[in-house]
MARKEDO-406695 format. One record per residue (C-alpha): residue number from 1; residue in one letter; x, y, z. Coordinates in pm, whole numbers. Example, Ala and Ser with C-alpha at 12.3 -4.5 7.8 and 13.67 -1.06 7.14 Angstrom:
seq,type,u,v,w
1,a,1230,-450,780
2,s,1367,-106,714
! end
This chain:
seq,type,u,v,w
1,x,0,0,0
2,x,161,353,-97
3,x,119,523,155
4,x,201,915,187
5,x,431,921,480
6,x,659,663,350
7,x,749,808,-10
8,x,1138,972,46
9,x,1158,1292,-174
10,x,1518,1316,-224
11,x,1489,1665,-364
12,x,1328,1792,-30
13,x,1521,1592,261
14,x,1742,1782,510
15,x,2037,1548,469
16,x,2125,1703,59
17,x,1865,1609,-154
18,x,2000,1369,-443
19,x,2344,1336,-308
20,x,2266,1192,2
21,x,2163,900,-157
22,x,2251,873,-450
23,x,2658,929,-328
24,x,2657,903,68
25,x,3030,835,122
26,x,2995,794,480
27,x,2788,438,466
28,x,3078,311,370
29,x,3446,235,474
30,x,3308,323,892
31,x,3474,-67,1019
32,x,3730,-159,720
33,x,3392,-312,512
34,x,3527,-147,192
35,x,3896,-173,210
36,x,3982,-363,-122
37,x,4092,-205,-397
38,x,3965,-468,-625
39,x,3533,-487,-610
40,x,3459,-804,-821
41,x,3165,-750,-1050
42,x,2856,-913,-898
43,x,2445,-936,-987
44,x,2319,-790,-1328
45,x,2593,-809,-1616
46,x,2663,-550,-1844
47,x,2362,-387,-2035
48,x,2414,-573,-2392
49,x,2505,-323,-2634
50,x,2212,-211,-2882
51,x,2248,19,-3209
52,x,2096,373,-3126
53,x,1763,363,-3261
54,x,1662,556,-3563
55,x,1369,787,-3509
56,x,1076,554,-3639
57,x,1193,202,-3557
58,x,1298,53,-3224
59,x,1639,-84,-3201
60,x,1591,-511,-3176
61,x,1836,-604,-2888
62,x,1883,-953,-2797
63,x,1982,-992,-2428
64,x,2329,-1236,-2417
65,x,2272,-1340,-2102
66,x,2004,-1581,-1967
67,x,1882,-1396,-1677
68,x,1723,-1105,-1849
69,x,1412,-910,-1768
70,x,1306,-1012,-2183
71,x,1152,-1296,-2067
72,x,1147,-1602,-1864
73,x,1515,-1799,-1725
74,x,1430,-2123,-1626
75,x,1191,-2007,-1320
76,x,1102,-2348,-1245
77,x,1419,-2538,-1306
78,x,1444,-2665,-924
79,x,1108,-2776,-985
80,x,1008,-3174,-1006
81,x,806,-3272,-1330
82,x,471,-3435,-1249
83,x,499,-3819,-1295
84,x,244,-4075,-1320
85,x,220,-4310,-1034
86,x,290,-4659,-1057
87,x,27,-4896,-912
88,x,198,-4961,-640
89,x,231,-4601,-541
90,x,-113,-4517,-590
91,x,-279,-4839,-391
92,x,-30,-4744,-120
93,x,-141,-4356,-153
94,x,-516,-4437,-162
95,x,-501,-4676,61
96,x,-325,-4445,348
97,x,-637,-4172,231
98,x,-767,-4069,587
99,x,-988,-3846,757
100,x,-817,-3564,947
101,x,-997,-3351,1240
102,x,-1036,-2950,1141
103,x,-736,-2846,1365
104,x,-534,-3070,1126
105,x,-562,-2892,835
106,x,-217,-2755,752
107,x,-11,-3003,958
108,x,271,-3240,818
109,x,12,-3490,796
110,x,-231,-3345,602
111,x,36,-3163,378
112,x,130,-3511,288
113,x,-205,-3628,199
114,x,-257,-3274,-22
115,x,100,-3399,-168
116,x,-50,-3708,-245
117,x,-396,-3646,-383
118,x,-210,-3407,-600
119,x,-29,-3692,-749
120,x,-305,-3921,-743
121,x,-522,-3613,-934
122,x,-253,-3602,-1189
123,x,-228,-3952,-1317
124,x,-590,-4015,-1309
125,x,-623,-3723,-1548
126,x,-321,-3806,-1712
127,x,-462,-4179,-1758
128,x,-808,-4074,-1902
129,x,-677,-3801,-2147
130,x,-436,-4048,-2303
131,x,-675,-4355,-2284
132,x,-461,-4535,-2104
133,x,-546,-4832,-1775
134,x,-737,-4572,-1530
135,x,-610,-4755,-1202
136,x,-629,-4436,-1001
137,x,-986,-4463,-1045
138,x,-1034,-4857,-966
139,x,-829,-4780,-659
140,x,-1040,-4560,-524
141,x,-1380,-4767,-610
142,x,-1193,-5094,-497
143,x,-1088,-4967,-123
144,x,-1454,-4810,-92
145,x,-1191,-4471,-52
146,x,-1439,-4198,-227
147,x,-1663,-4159,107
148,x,-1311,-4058,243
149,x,-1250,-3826,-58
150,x,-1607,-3628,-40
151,x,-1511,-3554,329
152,x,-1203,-3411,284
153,x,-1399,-3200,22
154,x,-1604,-3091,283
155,x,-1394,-3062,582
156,x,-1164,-2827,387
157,x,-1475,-2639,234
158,x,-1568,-2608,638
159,x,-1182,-2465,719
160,x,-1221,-2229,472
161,x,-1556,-2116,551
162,x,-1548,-2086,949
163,x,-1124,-2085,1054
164,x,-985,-1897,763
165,x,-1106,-1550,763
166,x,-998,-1611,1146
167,x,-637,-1717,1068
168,x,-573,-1500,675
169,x,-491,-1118,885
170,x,-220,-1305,1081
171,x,-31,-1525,832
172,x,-12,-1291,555
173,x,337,-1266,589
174,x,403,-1611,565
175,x,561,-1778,257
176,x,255,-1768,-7
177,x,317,-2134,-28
178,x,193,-2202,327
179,x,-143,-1963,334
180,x,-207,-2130,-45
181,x,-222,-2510,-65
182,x,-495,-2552,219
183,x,-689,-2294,7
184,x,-598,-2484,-297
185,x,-638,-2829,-144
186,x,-1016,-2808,-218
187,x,-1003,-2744,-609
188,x,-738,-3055,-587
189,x,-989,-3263,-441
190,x,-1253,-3201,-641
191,x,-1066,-3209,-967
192,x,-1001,-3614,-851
193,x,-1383,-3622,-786
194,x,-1471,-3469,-1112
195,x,-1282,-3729,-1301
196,x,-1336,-4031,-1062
197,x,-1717,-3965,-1103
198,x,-1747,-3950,-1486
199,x,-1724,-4329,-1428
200,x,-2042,-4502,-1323
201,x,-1916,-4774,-1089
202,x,-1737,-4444,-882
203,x,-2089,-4332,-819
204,x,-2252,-4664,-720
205,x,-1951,-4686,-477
206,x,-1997,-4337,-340
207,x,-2343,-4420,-208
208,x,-2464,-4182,37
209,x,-2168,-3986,103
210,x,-2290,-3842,-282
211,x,-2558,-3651,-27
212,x,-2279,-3430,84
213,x,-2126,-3392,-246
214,x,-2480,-3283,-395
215,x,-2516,-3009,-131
216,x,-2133,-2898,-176
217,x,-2243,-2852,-544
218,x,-2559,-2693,-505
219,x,-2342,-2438,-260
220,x,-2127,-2335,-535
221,x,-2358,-2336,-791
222,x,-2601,-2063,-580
223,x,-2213,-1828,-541
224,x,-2163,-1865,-921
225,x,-2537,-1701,-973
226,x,-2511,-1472,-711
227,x,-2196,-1352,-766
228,x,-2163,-1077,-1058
229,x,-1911,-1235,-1338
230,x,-1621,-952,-1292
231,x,-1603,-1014,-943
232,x,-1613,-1384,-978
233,x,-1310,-1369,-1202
234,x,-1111,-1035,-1107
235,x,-872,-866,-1414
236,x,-587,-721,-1318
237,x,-573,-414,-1599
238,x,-164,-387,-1486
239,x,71,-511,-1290
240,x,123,-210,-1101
241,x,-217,-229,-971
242,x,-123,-608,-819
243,x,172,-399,-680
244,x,-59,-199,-504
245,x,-239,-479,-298
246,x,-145,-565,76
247,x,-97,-880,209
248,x,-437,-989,282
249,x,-542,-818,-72
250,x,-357,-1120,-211
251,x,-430,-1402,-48
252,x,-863,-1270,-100
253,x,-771,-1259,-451
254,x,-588,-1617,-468
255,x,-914,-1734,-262
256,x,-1128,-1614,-533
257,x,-948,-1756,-817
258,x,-986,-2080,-641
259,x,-1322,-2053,-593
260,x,-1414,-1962,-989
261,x,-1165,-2328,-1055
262,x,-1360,-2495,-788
263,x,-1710,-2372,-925
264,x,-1595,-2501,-1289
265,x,-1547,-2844,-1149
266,x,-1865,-2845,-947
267,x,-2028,-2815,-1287
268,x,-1905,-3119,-1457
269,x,-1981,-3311,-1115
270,x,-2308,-3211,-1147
271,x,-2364,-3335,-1552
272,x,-2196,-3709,-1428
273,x,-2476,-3748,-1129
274,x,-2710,-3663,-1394
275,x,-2529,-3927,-1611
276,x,-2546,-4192,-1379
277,x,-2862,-4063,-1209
278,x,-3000,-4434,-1221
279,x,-2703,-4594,-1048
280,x,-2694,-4384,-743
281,x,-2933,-4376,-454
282,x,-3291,-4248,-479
283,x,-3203,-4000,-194
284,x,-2958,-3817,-424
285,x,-3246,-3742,-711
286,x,-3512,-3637,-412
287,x,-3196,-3387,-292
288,x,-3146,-3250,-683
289,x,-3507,-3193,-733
290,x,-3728,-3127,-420
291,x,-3462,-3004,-187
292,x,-3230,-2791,-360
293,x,-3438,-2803,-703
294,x,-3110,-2738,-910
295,x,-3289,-2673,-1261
296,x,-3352,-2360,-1091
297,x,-2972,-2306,-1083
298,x,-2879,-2463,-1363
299,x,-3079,-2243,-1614
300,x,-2977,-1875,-1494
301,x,-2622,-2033,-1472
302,x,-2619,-2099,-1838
303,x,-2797,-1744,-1915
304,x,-2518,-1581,-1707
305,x,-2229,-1786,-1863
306,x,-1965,-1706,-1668
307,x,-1722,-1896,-1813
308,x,-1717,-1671,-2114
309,x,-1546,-1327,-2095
310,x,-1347,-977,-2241
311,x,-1025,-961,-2195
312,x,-983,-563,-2028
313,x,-678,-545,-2181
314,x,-708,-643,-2548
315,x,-1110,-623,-2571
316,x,-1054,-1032,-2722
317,x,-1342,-1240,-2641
318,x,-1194,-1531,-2402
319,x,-1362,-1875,-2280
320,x,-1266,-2077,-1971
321,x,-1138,-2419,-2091
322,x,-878,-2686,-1980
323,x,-864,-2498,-1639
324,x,-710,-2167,-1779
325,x,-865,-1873,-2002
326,x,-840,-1919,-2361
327,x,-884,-1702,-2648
328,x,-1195,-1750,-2878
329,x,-1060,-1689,-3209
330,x,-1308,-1545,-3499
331,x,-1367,-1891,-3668
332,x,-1470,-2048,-3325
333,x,-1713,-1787,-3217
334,x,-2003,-2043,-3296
335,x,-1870,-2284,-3113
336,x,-2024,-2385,-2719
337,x,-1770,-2380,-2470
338,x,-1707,-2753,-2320
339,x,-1868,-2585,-1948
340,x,-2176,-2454,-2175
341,x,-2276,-2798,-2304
342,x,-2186,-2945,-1953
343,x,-2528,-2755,-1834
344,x,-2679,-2837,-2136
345,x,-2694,-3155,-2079
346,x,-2734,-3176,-1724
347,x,-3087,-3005,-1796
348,x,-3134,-3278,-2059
349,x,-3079,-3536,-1834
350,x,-3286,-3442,-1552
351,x,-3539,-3299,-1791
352,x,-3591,-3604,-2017
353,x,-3556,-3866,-1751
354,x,-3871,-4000,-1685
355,x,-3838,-4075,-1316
356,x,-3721,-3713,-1286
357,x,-4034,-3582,-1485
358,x,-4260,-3769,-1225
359,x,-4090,-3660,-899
360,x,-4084,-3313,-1023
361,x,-4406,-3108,-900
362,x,-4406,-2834,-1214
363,x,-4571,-2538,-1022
364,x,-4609,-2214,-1278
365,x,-4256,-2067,-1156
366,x,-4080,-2431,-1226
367,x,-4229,-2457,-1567
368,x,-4204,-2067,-1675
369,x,-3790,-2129,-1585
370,x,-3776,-2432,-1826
371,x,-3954,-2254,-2111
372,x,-3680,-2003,-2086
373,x,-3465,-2248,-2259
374,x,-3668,-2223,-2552
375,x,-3477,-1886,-2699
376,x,-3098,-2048,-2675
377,x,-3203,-2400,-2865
378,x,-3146,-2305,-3212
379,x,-2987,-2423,-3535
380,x,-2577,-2385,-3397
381,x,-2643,-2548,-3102
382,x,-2840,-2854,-3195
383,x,-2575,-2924,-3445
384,x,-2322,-2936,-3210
385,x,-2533,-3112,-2933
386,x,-2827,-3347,-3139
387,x,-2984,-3456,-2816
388,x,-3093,-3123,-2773
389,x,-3407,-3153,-3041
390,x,-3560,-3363,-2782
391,x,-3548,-3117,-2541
392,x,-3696,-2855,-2733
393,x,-3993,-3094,-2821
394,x,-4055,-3107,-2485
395,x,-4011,-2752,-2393
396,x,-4306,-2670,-2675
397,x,-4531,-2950,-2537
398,x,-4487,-2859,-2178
399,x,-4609,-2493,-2273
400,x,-4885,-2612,-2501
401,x,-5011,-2887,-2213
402,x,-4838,-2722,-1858
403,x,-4716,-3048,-1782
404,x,-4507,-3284,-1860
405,x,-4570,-3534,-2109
406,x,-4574,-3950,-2124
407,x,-4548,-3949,-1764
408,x,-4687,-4220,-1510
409,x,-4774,-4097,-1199
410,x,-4545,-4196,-892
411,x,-4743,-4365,-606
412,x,-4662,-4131,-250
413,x,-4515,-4313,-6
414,x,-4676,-4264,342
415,x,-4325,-4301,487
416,x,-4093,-3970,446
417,x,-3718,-4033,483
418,x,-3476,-3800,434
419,x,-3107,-3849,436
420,x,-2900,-3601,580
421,x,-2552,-3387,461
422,x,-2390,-3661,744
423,x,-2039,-3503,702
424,x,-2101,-3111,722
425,x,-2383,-3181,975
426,x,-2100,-3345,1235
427,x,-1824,-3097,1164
428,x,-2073,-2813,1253
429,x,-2207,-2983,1558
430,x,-1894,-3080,1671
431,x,-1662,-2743,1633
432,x,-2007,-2495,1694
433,x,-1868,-2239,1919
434,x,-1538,-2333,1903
435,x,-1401,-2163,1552
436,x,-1185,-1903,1737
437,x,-1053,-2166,1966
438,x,-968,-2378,1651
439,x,-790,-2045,1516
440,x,-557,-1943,1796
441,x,-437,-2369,1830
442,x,-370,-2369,1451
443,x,-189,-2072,1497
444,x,69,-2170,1792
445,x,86,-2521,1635
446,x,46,-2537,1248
447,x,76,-2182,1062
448,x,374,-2083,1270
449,x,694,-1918,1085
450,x,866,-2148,864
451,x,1209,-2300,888
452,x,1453,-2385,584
453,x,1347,-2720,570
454,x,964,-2646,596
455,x,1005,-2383,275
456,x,1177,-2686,135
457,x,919,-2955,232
458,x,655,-2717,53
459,x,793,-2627,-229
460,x,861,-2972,-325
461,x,519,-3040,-354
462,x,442,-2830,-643
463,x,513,-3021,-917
464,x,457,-2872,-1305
465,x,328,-3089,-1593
466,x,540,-3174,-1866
467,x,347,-3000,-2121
468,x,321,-2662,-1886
469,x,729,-2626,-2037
470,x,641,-2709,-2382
471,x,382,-2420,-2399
472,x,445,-2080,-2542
473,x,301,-1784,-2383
474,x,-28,-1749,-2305
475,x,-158,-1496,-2560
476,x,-456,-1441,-2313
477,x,-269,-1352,-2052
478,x,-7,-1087,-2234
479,x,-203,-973,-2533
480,x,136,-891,-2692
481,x,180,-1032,-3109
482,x,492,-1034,-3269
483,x,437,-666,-3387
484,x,498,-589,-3041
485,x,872,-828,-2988
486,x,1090,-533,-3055
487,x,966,-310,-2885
488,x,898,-506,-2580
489,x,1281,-601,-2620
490,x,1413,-257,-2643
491,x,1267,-156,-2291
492,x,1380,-482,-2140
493,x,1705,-386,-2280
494,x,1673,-25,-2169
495,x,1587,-145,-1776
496,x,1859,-368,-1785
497,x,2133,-92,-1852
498,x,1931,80,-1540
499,x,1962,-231,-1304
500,x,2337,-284,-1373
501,x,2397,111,-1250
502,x,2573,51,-930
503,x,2363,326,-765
504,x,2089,141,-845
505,x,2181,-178,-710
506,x,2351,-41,-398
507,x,2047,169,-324
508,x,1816,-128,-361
509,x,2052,-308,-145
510,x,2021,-62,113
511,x,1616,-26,102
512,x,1593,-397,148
513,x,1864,-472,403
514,x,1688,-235,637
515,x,1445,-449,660
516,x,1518,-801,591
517,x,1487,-944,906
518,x,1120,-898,929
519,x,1050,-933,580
520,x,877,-1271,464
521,x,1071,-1459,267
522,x,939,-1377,-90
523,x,964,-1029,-84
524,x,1061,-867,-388
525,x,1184,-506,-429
526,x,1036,-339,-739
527,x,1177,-73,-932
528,x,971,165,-1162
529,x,1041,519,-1314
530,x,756,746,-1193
531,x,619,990,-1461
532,x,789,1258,-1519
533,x,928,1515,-1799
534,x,1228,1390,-1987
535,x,1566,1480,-1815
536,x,1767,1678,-2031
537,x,2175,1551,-2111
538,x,2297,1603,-1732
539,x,1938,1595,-1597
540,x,1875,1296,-1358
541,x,1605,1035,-1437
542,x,1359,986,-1135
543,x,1320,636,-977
544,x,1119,456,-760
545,x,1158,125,-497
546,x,881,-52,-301
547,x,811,-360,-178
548,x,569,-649,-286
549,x,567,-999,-308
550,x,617,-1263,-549
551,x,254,-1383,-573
552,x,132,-1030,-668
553,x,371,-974,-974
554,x,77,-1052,-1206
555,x,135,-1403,-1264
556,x,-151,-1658,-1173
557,x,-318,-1975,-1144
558,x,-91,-2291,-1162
559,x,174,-2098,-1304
560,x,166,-1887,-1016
561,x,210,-2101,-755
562,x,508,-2291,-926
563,x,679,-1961,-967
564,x,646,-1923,-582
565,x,779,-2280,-507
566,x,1064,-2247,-720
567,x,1158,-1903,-544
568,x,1089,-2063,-215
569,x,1331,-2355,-319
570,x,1598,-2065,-390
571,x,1547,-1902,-68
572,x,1552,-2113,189
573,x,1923,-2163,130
574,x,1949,-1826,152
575,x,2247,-1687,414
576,x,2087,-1267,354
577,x,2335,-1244,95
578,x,2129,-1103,-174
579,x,1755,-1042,-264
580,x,1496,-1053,-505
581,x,1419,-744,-752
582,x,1189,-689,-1033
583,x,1053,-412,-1286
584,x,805,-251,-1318
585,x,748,-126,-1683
586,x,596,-175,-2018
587,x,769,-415,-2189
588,x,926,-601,-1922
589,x,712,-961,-1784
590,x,577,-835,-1462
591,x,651,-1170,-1259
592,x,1009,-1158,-1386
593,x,1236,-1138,-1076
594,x,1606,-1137,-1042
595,x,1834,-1249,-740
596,x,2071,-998,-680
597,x,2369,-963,-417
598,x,2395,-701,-147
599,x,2626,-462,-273
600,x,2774,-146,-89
601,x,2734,201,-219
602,x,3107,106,-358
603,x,3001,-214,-499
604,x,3158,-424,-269
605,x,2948,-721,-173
606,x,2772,-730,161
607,x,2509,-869,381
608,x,2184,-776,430
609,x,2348,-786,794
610,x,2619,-553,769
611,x,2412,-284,535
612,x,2191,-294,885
613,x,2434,-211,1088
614,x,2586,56,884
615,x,2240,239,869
616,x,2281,142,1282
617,x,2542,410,1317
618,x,2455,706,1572
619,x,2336,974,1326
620,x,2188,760,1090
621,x,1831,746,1187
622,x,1678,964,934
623,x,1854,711,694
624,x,1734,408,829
625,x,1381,566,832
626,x,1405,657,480
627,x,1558,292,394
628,x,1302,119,627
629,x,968,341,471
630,x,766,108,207
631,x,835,333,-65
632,x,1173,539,-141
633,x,1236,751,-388
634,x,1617,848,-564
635,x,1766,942,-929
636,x,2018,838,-1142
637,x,2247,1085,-1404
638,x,2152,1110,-1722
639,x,2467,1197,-1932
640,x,2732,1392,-1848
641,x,3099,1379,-1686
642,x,3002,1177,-1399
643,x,3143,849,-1350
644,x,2889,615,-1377
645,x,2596,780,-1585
646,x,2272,598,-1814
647,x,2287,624,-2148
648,x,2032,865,-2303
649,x,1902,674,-2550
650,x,1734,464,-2342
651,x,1494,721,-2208
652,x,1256,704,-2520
653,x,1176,289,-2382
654,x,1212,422,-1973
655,x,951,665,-1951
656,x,568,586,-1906
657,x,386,632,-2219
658,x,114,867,-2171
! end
């Protein structure tokens, strides 16, 4: 958060403007720190060298080295690859499946169940998109395991709902790793469920732990109607405004993003229980219809189509598919999304099912929300989904006759039995009253502050599909064609002459030494250029530090989190010798970030340690104030006799556009 008090105007401080910080003499050389002659050349290389540009066209500069800000350097090379399971790993992992207690959630145990339904979720997808022996799934049908699977669904759905707006204010500052995967644990789970379930012998062996999993669904399917679309899936216009978010912003807006995956899931859940309506209990059809009556979800869901969207940056129209955003290219505007016919034919099935038709009292309201249907069956949509005509024969009948036709009458029963949600009924009754109390334990016992081998532990449990490194860039995400490639590798070019100033790397060093002790562990200083008229030959070109974190540097989703494990990785071997720094500016990837070493205003290398204790020194305080404020503000020459100066014709690719 910028706030007011802690932006340093150089140009107005007591201690000499500019040249107190940009030269301060005296922060070095106080206890023999900077007494060789010989400073070895550390962090950023030299700028690479680019042809001045002619007036028109942007010079095309490719970056020798492989840690540039152009692009990405191997982010996730400490990272494992996801590998399928053998089946002796996954009866063991299925087999050890158990059913933790709410104050669990987070612990070594359960982290090692999330590690291993992970794995489990990966091969069993893996294994049905490649048509290969789906043993994940027989597993879990064979050791009667999927009861055990619904109630983790539910216990974590119950975390999240009653402990974690109790717990997020106080662990912000943890590694994003630790406040993310029990957040994330729930889309895990029910991505297994979703493709365990498409199978029909998963939902005979569910049996009535499906009455849990119909209420989950029918829970997230009321938060995707009630929930506008552009606050169910949040844009991010820049990455300057993820910049601006606190901790707590983030981890609301990594909650919500796991809610919209979650959501998506629920909805193919919901067309396989239709599927297999016939092979699970009767209590399960009298919960669809007559408790929660989900055609009356199901048909403003597909009106609202939430899955479909405009990009705010490029205008493109994008569709949610294969658990990311994709863009919907001209010649595939006709064509349903895979979530759109998922509803579709979840109506169809319920709709057309006989049994259904009888057990489903059609009062005016009921049959005046079918008939909406009527206006979206058309030509381009039966083509693509034939079973559809049916539907829309029985839409026109049903509001020529106001009921439904071919129908036999259901006898009533005189007996009324009704099976209850049995797993979020006990977790309520058994922790009512007791959600703070279940707070403050997890907080002195699980979400405490990590050690190196804990940032370890979890960042070896992200593990990245093969295919995620075989994938360009998403054009979704960046916008950017190849119109836009020299450009956008002129300004990297441009900020990396900036970042290999020694002012700017010692100043940096200083702004986050002073406060590296307290500092979580994937903070990342971020370096802009304000706006600002164009500094004349001599002038001095204003910049700008704060601090952020890796997980609000604009990248998301999957790719987001692996970024953050392979960071964490890095840094827990960390001895304070350097830190993590990143730009932010057209043209460069927002979630690129650098390690760089602590350097003195000399360029001798330090410790985040020793820059402290310089800024220590009696007399320093209004330095270490400035240093320790979350914003500080300094310049660099432009030109001129001095030393170490920036080349002016980088300006032109430095400056905000306006």
């Amino acid at each position: 958060k910028h706030l007011e008090t802690a932006i340093f105007d150089p140009f107005q401080h007591p201690m000499g403007a500019l040249d107190t910080l940009d030269g301060l003499d005296t922060l070095d050389g106080l206890d023999g720190l900077d007494g060789c002659e010989t400073v070895e050349k550390v962090g950023f290389p030299d700028a690479p060298v680019a042809v001045a540009p002619a007036p028109a066209v942007p010079p095309t500069v490719t970056p020798s080295v492989p840690n540039s800000f152009s692009g990405d350097s191997g982010d996730f090379d400490d990272l494992p690859c996801f590998e399928d399971l053998t089946p002796f790993e996954v009866e063991h992992f299925v087999q050890d499946l158990e059913e933790f207690r709410l104050e669990q959630v987070g612990d070594p145990r359960w982290l090692t169940q999330h590690e291993r339904v992970e794995k489990l979720n990966w091969t069993a997808h893996n294994q049905a998109k490649e048509g290969l022996d789906e043993y994940v799934v027989d597993q879990f049908n064979t050791q009667e395991k999927l009861p055990t699977l619904i109630f983790d669904l539910i216990l974590i759905e119950a975390w999240k709902e009653r402990i974690w707006p109790l717990l997020k204010a106080k662990i912000a500052k943890f590694s994003s790793l630790r406040t993310y995967i029990p957040v994330y644990h729930e889309a895990s789970v029910a991505n297994l469920l979703e493709v365990c379930l498409y199978h029909r012998t998963s939902c005979e062996e569910a049996g009535d732990a499906l009455i849990d999993l119909v209420d989950f669904c029918v829970r997230k399917l009321r938060y995707l109607v009630a929930t506008p679309n552009d606050e169910l899936v949040r844009q991010v216009a820049s990455a300057k405004e993820c910049t601006e978010w606190d901790n707590v912003r983030m981890l609301d807006e990594q909650f919500v993003e796991s809610e919209f995956q979650i959501c998506m899931c629920v909805i193919s859940i919901i067309r396989f229980l239709t599927d297999h309506r016939v092979a699970v209990p009767l209590a399960v059809t009298t919960r669809m219809l007559e408790t929660h009556d989900i055609l009356l979800l199901l048909v403003p869901l597909m009106e609202k189509a939430p899955w479909v969207r405009r990009n705010r940056i490029n205008g493109r129209i994008e569709k949610f598919e294969e658990h990311k955003w994709q863009v919907v290219e001209a010649d595939d505007e006709g064509r349903l999304p895979k979530l759109h016919s998922q509803v579709w034919l979840s109506i169809y099935n319920l709709v057309m099912d006989p049994e259904c038709r009888a057990r489903y009292d059609l009062s005016s309201f009921r049959r005046e929300n079918l008939l909406r249907l009527r206006r979206y069956i058309n030509e381009v949509v039966v083509d693509q989904l034939p079973p559809l005509t049916n539907l829309h024969r029985a839409l026109e009948e049903l509001s020529i006759s106001g009921q439904f036709t071919g129908t036999a009458d259901i006898a009533p029963s005189p007996f009324v039995v009704e099976l209850v949600a049995e797993a979020r009924e006990t977790i309520l009754r058994t922790y009512e009253g007791q959600w703070q109390e279940v707070a403050d334990k997890q907080l002195e016992t699980v979400f405490t502050k990590e050690t190196p081998d804990e940032l370890k532990r979890l960042s070896s449990m992200i593990s990245i599909p093969k295919e995620f490194f075989e994938e360009g860039p998403d054009p979704a995400e960046n916008g950017a064609g190849e119109a836009d490639a020299n450009t956008t590798s002129a300004e990297a070019a441009a900020w990396e002459a900036v970042a290999a100033l020694n002012l700017v790397r010692s100043t940096a060093s200083f702004f986050s030494a002073a406060r590296a002790q307290d500092a979580p562990i994937d903070e990342v200083i971020v370096l802009s250029a304000p706006s600002q008229p164009a500094p004349s030959f001599g002038g001095r070109l204003k910049l700008e530090l704060h601090r952020s974190r890796q997980g609000q540097l604009g990248r998301s989703g999957r790719s987001g989190v692996a970024a953050t494990a392979a960071l964490l990785a890095k840094r827990a071997e960390s001895t304070g010798e350097d830190f993590l720094l990143a730009i932010d500016a057209e043209g460069v990837p927002a979630d690129k970030v650098q390690t760089i070493p602590y350097i003195s205003q000399k360029g001798a290398a330090r410790t985040a340690e020793q820059l402290r204790n310089l800024l220590l020194k009696p007399g320093r305080e209004s330095l270490l104030e400035m240093y320790s404020d979350d914003i500080a503000e300094f310049s660099v020459p432009v030109g001129g006799s001095e030393e170490e100066v920036l080349e002016p014709r980088y300006l032109r690719w430095l400056l905000p556009k306006s």
